[in-house]
N, C-alpha and C positions, 0 to 999 in steps of 0.2 A: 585527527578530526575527520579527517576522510575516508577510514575504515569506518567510522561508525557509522554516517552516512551513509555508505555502501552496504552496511549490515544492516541499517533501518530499511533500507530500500528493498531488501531482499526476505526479509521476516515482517516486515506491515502489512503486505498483500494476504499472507497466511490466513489473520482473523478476518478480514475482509471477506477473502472466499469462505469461509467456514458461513458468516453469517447471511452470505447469498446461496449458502445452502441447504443453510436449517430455516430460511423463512420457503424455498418453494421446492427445496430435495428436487432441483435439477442442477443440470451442468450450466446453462446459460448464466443464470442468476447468480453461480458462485463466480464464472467469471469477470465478467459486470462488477460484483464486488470488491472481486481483487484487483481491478483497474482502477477503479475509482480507490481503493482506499492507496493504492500504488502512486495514483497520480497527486493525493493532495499530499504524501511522505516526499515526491518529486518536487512540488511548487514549495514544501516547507523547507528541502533543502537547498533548493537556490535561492531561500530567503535566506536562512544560515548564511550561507556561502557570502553572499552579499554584504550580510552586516558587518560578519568576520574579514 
């Protein structure tokens, strides 16, 4: 269970950035995206981790 967490964590930010990229095709906005969508794959797997 905690590889897979660790691979979500590390391949969720990918789309993230991709679409902080095709909405302003800069660098900021892609990474903005990939933090945010990195941080809610964070908060969803210390929810996992919790219930488990």
């Amino acid at each position: 269970m905690a590889l897979s967490q660790i691979l979500c964590l590390i391949l969720l930010p990918v789309p993230g950035a991709t679409a902080g990229w095709v909405l302003d095709h800069s660098v900021f906005p892609a990474i903005l995206g990939a933090a945010f969508a990195g941080g809610i794959d964070m908060l969803l797997s210390i929810v996992k981790y919790v219930i488990h």
